[in-house]
N, CA, C and O atoms as CSV, one atom per row, in Angstrom:
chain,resi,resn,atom,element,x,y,z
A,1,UNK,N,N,203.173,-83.725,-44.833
A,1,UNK,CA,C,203.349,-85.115,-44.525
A,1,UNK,C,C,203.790,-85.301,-43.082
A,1,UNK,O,O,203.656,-86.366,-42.477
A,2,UNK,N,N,204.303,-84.242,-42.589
A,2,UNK,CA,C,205.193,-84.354,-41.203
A,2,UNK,C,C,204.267,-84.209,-40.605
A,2,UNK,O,O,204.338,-85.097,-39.756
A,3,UNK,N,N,202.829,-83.331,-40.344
A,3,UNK,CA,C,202.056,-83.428,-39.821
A,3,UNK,C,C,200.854,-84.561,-39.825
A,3,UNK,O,O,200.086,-84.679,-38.870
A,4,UNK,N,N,200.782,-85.366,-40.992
A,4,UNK,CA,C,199.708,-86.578,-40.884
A,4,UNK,C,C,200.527,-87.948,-39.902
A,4,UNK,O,O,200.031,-89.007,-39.514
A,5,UNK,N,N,201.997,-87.382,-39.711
A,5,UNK,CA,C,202.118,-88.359,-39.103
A,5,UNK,C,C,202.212,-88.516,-37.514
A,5,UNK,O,O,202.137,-89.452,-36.719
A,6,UNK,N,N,202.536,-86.306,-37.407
A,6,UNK,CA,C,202.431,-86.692,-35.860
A,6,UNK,C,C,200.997,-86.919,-35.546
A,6,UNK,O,O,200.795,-87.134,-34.351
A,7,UNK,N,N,199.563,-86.929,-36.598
A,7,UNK,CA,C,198.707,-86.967,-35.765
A,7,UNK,C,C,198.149,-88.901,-36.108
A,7,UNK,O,O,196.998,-89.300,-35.932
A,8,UNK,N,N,198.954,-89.506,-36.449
A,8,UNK,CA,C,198.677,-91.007,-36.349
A,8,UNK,C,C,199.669,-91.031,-35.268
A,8,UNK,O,O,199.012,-91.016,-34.227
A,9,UNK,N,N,200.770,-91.057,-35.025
A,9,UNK,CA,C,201.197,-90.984,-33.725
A,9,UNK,C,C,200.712,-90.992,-32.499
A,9,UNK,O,O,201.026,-91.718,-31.556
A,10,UNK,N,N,199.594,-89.783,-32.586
A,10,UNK,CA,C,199.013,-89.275,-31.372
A,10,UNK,C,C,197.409,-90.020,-30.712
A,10,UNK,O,O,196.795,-89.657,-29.709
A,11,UNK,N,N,197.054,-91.154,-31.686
A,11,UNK,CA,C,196.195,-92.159,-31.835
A,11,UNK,C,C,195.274,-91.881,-32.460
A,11,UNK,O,O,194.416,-92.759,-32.554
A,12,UNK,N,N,195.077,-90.825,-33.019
A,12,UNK,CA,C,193.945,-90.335,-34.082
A,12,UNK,C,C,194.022,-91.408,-35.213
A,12,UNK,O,O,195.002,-91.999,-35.666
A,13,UNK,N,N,192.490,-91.498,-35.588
A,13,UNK,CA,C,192.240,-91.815,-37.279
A,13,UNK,C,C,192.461,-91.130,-37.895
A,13,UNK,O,O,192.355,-89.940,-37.596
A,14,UNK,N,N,192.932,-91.603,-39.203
A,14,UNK,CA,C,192.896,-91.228,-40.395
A,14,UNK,C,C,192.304,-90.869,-41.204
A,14,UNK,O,O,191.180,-91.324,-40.992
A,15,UNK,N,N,192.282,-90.023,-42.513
A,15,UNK,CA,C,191.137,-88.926,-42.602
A,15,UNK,C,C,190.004,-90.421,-43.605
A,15,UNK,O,O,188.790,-90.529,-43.777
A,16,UNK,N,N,191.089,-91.220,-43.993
A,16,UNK,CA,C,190.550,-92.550,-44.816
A,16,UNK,C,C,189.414,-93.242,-43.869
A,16,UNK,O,O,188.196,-93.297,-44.044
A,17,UNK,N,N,190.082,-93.665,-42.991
A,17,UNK,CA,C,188.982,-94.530,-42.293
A,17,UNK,C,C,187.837,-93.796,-41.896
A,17,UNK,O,O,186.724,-94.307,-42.020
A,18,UNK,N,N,187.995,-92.542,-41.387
A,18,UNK,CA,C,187.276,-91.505,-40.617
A,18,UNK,C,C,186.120,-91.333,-42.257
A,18,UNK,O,O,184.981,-90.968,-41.965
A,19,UNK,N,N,186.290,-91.492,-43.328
A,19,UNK,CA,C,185.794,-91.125,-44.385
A,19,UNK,C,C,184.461,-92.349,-44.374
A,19,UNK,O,O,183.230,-92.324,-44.355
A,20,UNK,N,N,185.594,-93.425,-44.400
A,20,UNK,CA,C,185.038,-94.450,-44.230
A,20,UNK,C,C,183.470,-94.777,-43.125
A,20,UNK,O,O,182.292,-95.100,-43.283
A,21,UNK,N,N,184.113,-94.547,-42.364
A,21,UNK,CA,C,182.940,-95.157,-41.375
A,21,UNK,C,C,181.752,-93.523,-41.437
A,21,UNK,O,O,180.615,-93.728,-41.014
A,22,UNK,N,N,181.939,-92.651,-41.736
A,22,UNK,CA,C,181.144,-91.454,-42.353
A,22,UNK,C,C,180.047,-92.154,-43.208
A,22,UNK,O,O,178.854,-92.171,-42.904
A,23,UNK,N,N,180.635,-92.775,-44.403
A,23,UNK,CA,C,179.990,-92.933,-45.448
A,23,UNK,C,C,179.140,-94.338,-45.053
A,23,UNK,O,O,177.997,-94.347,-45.511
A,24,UNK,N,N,179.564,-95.632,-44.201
A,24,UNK,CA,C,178.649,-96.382,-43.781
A,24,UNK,C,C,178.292,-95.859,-42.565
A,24,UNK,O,O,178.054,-96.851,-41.876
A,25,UNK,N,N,178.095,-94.757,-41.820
A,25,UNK,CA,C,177.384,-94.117,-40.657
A,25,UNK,C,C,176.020,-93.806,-41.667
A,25,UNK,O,O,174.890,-94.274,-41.524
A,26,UNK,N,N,176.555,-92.757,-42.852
A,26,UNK,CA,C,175.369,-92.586,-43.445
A,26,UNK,C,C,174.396,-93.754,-44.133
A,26,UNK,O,O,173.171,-93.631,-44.097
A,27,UNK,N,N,174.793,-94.455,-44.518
A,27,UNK,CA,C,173.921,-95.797,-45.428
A,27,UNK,C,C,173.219,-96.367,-44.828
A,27,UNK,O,O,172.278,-96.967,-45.348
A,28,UNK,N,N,173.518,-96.366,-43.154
A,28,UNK,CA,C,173.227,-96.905,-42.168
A,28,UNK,C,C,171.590,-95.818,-41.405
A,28,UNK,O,O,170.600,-96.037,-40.709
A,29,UNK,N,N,172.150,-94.816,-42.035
A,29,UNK,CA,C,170.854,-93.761,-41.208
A,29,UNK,C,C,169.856,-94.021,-42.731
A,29,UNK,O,O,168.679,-94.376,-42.669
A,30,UNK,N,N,170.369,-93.843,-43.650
A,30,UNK,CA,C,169.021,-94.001,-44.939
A,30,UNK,C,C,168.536,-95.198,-44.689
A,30,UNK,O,O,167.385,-95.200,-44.252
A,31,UNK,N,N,169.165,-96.441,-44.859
A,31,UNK,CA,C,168.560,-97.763,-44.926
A,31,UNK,C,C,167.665,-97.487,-43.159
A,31,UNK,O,O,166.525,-97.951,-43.200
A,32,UNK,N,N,167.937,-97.002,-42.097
A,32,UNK,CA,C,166.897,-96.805,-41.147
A,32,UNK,C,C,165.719,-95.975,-41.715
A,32,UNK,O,O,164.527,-96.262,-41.830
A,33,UNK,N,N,166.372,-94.927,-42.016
A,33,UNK,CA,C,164.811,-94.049,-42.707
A,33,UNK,C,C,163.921,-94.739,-43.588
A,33,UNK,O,O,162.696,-94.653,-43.509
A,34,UNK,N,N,164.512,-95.390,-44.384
A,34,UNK,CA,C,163.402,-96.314,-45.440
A,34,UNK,C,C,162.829,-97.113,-44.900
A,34,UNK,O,O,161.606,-97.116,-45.046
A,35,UNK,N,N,163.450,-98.114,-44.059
A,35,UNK,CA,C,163.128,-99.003,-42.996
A,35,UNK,C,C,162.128,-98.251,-41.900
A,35,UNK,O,O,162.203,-99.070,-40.984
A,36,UNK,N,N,161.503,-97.518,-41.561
A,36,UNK,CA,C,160.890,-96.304,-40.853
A,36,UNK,C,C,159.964,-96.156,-41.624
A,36,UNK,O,O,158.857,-96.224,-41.091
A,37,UNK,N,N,159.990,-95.921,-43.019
A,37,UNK,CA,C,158.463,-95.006,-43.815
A,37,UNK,C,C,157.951,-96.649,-44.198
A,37,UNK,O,O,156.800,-97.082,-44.259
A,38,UNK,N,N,158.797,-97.114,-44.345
A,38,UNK,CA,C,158.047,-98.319,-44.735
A,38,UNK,C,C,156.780,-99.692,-44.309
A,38,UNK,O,O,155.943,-100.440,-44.815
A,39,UNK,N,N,157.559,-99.217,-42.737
A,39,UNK,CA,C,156.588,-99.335,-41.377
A,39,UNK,C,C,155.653,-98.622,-41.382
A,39,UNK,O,O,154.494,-99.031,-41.321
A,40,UNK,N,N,156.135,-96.913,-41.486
A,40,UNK,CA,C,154.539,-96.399,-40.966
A,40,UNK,C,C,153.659,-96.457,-42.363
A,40,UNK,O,O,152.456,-96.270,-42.544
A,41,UNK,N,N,154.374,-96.679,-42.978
A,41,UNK,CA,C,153.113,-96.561,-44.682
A,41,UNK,C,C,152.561,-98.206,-44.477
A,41,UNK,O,O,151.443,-98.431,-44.940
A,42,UNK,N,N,153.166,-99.165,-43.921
A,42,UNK,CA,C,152.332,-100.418,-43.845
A,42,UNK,C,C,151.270,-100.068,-42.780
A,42,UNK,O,O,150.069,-100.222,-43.004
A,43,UNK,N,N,151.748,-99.596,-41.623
A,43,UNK,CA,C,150.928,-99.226,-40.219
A,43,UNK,C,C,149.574,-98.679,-40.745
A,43,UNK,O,O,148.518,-99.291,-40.585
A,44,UNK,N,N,149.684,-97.345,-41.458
A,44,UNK,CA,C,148.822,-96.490,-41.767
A,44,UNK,C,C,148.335,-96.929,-43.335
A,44,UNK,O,O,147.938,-95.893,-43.870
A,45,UNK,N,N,148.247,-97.775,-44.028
A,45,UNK,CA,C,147.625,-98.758,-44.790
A,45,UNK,C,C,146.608,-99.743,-44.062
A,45,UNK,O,O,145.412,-99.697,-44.349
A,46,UNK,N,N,147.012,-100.472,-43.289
A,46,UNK,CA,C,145.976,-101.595,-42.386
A,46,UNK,C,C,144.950,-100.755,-41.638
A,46,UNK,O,O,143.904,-101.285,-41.262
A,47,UNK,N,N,145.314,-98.883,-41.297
A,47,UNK,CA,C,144.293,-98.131,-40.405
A,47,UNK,C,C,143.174,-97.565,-41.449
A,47,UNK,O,O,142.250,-96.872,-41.023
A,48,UNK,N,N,143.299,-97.897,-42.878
A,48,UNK,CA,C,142.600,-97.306,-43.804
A,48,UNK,C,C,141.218,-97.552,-43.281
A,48,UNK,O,O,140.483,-96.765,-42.685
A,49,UNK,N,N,140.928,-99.280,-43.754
A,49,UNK,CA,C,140.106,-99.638,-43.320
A,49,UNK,C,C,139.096,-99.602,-42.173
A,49,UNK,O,O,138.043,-100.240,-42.156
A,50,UNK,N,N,139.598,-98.674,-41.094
A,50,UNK,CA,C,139.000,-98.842,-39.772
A,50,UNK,C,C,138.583,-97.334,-39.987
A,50,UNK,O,O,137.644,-96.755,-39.442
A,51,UNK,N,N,139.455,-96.839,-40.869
A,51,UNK,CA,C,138.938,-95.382,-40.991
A,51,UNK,C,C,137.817,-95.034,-41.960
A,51,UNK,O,O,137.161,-94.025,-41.700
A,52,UNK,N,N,137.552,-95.654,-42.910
A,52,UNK,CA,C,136.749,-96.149,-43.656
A,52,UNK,C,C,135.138,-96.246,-43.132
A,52,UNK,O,O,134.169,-95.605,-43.539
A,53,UNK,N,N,135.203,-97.138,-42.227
A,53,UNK,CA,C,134.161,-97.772,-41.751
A,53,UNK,C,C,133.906,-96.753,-40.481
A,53,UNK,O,O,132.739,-96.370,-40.397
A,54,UNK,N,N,134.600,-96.371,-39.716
A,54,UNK,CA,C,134.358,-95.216,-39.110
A,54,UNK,C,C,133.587,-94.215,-39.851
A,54,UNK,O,O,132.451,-94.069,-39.398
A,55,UNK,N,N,133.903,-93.421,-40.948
A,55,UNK,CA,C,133.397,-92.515,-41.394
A,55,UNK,C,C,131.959,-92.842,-42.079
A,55,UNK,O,O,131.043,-92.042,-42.269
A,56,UNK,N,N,131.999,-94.258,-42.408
A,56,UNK,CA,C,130.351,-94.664,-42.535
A,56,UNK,C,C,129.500,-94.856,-41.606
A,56,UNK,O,O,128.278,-94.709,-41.622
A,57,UNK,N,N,130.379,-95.283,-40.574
A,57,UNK,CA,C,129.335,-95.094,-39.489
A,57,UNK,C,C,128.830,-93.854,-39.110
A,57,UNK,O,O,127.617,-93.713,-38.958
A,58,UNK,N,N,129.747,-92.781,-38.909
A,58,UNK,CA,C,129.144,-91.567,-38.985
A,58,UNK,C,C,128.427,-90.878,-40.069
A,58,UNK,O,O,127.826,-89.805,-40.000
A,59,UNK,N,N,128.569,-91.597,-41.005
A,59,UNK,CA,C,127.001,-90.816,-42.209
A,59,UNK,C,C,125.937,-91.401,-41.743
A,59,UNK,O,O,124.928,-90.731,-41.525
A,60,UNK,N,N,125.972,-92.836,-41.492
A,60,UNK,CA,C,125.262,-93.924,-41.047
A,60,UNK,C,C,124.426,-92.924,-39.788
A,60,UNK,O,O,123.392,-92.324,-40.082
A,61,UNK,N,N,124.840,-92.873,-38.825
A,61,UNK,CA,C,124.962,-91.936,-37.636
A,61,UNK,C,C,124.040,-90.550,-38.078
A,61,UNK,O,O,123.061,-90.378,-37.352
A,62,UNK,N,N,124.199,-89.702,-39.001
A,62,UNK,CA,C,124.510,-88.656,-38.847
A,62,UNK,C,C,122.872,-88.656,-39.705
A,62,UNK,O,O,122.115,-87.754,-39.344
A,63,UNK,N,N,122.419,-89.494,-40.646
A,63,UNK,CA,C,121.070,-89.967,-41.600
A,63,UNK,C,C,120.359,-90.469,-40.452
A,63,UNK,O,O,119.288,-89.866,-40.367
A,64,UNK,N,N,120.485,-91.223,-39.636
A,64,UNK,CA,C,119.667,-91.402,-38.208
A,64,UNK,C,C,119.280,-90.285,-37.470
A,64,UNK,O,O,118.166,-90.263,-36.946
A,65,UNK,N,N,120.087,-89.321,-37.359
A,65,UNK,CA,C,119.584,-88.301,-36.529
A,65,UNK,C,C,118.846,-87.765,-37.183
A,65,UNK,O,O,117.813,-87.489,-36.574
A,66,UNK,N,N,118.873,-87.368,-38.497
A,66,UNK,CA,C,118.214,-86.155,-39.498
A,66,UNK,C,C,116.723,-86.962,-39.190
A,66,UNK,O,O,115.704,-86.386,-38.808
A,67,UNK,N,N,116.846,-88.378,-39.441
A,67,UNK,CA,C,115.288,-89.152,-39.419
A,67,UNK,C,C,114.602,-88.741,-38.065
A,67,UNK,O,O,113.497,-88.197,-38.078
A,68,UNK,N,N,115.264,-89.006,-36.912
A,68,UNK,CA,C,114.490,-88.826,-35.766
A,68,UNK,C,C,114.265,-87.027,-35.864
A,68,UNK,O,O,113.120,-86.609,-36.033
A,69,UNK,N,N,114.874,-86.510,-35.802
A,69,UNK,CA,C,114.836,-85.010,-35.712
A,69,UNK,C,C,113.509,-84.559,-36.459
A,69,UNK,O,O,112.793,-83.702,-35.940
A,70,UNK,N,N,113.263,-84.994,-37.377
A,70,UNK,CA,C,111.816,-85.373,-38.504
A,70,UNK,C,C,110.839,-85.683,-37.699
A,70,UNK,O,O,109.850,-85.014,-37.401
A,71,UNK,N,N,111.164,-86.765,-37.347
A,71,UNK,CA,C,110.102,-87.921,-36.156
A,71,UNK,C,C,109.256,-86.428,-35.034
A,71,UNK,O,O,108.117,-85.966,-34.973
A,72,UNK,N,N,110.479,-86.148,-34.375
A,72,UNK,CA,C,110.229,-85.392,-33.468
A,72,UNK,C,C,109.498,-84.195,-33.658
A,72,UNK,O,O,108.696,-83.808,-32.808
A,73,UNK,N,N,109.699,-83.622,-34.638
A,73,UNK,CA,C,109.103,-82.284,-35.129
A,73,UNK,C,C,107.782,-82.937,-35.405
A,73,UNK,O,O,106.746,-82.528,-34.881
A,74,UNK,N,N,107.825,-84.025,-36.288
A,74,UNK,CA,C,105.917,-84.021,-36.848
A,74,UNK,C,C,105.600,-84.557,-35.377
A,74,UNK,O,O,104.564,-83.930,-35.152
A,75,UNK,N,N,105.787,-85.150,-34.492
A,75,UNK,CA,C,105.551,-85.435,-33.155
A,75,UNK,C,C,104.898,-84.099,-32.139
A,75,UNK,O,O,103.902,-84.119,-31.417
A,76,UNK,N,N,105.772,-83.093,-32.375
A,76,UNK,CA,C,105.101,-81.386,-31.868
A,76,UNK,C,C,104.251,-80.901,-32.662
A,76,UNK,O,O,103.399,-80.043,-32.429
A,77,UNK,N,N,104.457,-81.405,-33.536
A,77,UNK,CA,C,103.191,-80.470,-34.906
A,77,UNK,C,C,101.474,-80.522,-34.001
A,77,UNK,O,O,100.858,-81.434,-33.450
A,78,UNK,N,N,101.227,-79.255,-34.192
A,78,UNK,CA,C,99.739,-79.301,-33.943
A,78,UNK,C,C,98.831,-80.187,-34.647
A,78,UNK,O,O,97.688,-80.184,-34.189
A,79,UNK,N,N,98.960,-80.655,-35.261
A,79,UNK,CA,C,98.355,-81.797,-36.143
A,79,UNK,C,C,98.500,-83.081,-35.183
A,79,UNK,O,O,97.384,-83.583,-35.051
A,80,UNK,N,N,99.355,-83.697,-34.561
A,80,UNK,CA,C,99.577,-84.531,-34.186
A,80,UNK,C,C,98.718,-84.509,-33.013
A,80,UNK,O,O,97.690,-85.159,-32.822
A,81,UNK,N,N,99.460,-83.413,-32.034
A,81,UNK,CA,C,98.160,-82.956,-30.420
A,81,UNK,C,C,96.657,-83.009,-30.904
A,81,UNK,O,O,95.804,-83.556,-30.205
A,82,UNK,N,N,96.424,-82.560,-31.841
A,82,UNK,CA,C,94.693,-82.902,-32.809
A,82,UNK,C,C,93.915,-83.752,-32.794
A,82,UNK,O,O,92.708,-83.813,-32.557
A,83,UNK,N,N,95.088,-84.817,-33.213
A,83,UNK,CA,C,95.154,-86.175,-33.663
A,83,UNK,C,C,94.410,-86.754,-32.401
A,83,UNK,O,O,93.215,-87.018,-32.268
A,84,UNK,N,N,95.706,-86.904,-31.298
A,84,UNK,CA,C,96.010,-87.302,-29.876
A,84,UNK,C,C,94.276,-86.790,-29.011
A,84,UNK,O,O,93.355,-87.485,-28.581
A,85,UNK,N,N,94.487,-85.283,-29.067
A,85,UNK,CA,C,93.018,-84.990,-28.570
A,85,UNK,C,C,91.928,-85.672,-28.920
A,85,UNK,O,O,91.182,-85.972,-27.988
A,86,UNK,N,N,91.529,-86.102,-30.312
A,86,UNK,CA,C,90.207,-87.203,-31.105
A,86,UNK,C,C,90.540,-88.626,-30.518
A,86,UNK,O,O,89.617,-89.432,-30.407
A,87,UNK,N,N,91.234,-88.813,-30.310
A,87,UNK,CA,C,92.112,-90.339,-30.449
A,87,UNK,C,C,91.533,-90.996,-28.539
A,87,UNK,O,O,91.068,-92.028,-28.054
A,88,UNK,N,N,91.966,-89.579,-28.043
A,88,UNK,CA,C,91.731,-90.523,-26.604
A,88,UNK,C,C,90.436,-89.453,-25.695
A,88,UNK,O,O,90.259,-89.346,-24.481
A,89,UNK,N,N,89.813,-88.888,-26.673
A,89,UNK,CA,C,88.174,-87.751,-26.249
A,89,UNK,C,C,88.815,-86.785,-25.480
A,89,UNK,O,O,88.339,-86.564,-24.367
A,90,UNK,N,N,89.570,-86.308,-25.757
A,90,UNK,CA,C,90.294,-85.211,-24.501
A,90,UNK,C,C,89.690,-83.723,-24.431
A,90,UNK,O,O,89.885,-82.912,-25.337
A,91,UNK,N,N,88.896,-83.418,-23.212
A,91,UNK,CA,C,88.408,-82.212,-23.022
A,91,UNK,C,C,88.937,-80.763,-22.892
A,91,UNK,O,O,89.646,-80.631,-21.895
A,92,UNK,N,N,88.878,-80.340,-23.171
A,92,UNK,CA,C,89.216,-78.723,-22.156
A,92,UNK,C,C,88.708,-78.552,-21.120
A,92,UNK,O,O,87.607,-79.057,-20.896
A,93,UNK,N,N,89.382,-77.765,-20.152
A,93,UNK,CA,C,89.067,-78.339,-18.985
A,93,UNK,C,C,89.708,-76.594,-18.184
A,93,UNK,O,O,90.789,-76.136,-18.554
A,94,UNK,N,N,88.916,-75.921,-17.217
A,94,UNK,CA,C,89.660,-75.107,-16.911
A,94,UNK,C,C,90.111,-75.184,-15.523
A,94,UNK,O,O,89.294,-75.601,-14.702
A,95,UNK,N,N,91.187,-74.875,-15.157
A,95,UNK,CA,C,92.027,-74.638,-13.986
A,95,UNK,C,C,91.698,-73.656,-12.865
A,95,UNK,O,O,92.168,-72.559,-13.169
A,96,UNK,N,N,91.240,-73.632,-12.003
A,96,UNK,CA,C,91.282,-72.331,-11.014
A,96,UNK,C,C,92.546,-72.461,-9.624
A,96,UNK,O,O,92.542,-73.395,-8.822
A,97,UNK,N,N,93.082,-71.847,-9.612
A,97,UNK,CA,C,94.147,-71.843,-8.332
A,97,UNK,C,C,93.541,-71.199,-7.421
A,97,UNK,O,O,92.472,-70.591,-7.474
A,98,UNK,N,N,94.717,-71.445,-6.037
A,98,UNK,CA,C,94.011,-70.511,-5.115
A,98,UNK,C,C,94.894,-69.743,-5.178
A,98,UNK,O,O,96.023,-69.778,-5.668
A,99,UNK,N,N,93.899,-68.490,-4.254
A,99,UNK,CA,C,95.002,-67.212,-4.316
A,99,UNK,C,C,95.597,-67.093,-2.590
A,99,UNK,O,O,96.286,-66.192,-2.111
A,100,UNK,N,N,95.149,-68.119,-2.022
A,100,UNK,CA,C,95.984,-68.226,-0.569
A,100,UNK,C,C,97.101,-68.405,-0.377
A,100,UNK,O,O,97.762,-69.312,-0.882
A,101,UNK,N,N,97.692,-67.164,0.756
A,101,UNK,CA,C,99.261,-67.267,0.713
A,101,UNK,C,C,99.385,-68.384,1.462
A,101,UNK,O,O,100.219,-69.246,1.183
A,102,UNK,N,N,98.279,-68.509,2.843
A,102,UNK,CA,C,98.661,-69.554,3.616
A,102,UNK,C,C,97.613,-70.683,3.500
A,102,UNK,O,O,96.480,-70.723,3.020
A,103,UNK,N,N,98.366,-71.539,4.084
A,103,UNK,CA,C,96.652,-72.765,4.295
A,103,UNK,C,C,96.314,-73.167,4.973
A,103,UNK,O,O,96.110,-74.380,4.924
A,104,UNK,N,N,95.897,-72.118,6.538
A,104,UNK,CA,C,94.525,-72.346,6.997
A,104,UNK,C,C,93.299,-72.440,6.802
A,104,UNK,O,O,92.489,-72.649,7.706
A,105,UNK,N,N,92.980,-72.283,5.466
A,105,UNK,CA,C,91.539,-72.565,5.056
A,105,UNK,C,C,91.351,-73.776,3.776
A,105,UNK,O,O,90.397,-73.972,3.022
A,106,UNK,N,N,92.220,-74.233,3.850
A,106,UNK,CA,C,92.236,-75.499,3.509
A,106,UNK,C,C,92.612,-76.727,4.166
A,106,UNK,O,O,93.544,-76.955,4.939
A,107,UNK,N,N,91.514,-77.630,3.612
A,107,UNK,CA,C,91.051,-78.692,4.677
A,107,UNK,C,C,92.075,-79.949,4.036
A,107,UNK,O,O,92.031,-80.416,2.898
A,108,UNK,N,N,92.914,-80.286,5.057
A,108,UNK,CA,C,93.762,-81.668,4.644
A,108,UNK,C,C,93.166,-82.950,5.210
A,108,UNK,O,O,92.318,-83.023,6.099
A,109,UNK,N,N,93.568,-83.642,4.754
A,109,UNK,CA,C,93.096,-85.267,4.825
A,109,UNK,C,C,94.633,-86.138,4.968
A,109,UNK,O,O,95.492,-86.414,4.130
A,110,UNK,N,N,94.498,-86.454,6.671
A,110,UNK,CA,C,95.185,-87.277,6.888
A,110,UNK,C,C,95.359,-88.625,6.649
A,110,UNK,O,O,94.296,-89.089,6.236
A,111,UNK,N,N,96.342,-89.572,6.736
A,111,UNK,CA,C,95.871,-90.783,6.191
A,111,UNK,C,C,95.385,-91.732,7.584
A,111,UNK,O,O,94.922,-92.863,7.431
């Protein structure tokens, strides 16, 4: 007892009050934490939706490409160049290059 009093003497709290404001220090940090999840679970509720529609857009997205990728291939198909060759009378035709390193023996045309 001689000692609880030199230390109220000495301006210290008491182990009561000190208990005290402990126990509303803590009530005070839970009611923040709940107050906290409760925010981000509303926050991240309203982002459902955007996430949602995001991810359809990318199937959306992703069924577009598979189509063109299709497109493109029957587009290279030899069937198609076939096609293209009947379609607009396209000949064979052969190429000769020259075998000159330089071109003095070819005749240019100025304008």
């Amino acid at each position: 007892m001689n000692n609880n009093n030199f230390l109220q003497k000495q301006g210290s709290v008491s182990f009561k009050k000190l208990n005290k404001r402990l126990v509303a220090f803590n009530a005070l940090l839970i009611l923040a934490f709940f107050g906290v999840q409760i925010f981000v679970t509303s926050f991240v509720g309203t982002k459902t939706q955007e996430i949602d529609y995001t991810r359809n857009q990318k199937t959306e997205l992703r069924q577009n490409n598979s189509f063109l990728e299709a497109e493109i291939a029957k587009e290279k198909s030899v069937a198609q160049a076939q096609d293209v060759i009947e379609k607009y009378s396209l000949q064979e035709k052969e190429v000769n290059f020259l075998q000159e390193a330089n071109l003095q023996g070819v005749a240019l045309k100025y304008p």
